[in-house]
N, C-alpha and C positions, 0 to 999 in steps of 0.2 A: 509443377507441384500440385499434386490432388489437396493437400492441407489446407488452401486457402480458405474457402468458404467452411468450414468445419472451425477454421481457427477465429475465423470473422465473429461467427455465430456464437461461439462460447463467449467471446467477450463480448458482445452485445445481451445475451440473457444474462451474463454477471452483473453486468454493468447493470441491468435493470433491476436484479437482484438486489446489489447494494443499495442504491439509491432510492427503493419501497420498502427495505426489510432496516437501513443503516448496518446491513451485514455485506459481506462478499457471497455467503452460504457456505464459508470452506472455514474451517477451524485450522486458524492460527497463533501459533503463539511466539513471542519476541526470543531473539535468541539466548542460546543459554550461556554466550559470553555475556549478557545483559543479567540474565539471571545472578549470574556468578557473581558480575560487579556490585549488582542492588545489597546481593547479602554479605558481601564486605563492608559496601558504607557505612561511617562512622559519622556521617555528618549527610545533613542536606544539600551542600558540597559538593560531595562527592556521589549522593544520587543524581544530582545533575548532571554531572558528568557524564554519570554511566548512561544517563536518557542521552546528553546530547552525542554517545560514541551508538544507541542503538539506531538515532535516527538518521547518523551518518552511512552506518550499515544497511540498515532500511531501505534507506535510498537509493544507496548504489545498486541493491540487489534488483529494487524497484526497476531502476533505469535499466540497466543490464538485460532485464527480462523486456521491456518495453522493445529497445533497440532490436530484439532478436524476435520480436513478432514483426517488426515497422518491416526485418529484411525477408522475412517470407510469405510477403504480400506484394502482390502488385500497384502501382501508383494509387490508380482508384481508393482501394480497398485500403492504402494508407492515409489516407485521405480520411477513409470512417474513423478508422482507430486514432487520427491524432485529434479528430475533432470527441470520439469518445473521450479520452484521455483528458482532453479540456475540461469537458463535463463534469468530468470523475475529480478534476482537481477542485474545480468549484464547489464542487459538493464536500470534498473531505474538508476543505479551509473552513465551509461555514461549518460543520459538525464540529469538526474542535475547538473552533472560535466559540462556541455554545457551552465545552467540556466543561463541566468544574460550577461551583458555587460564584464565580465573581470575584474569589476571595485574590489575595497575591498568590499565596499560595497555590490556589489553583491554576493559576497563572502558570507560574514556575513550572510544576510536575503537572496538571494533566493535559495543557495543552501540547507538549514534545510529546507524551506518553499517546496520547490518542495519534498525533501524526507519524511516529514509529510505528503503532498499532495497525493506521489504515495503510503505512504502505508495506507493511507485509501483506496484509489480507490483499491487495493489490497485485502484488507482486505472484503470490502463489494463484491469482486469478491468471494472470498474463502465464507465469509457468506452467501451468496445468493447458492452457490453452496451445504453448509451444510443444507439448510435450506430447498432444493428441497425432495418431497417423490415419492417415485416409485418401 
């Protein structure tokens, strides 16, 4: 596979993209089953909810995309991307641990919102990276 280092590459320049800018550089937005759910809630309830179904979504998409860069690379080069991947997690824990005023509140809704958040922008890093040919 000619893809590998092309694929390496884009996640290491995202990767340093996120972590000096607190962006990925790719504009995304949470899905619009989330969207859907936020403007039915009727209660704080039920916006949790809706955070805690984006960031189960989030995730999967997250992992799903990870898995499918980890198989078209070779051991080495899996080697960069899990130890990137460490990186990146460390870094998105302390960024939403920071989200929010202190309050509970912020507790509640922006630290799930911000980790929904960072693993889309994550996730469309890793997809855009699988989705390169070369």
């Amino acid at each position: 596979m000619t893809l590998r280092r092309p694929l390496l590459r884009t996640i290491q320049i995202t990767l340093f993209v996120s972590v000096f800018s607190g962006t990925t550089g790719f504009a995304s937005d949470l899905s619009a089953q989330y969207e859907e759910c936020r403007a039915r809630s009727q209660s704080g309830v039920q916006t949790k909810t809706c955070l805690a179904q984006e960031l189960d979504r989030q995730d999967a998409r997250l992992n799903m995309a990870y898995r499918d860069a980890m198989a078209r690379l070779p051991p080495q080069r899996q080697y960069h991307l899990r130890e990137a991947e460490r990186a990146w997690i460390k870094w998105r824990d302390a960024k939403c641990l920071a989200a929010g005023d202190g309050s509970k509140a912020a507790a509640v809704y922006d630290y799930p919102l911000c980790m929904a958040t960072e693993a889309a922008r994550r996730a469309d890093v890793l997809e855009k990276a699988n989705s390169q040919k070369n």
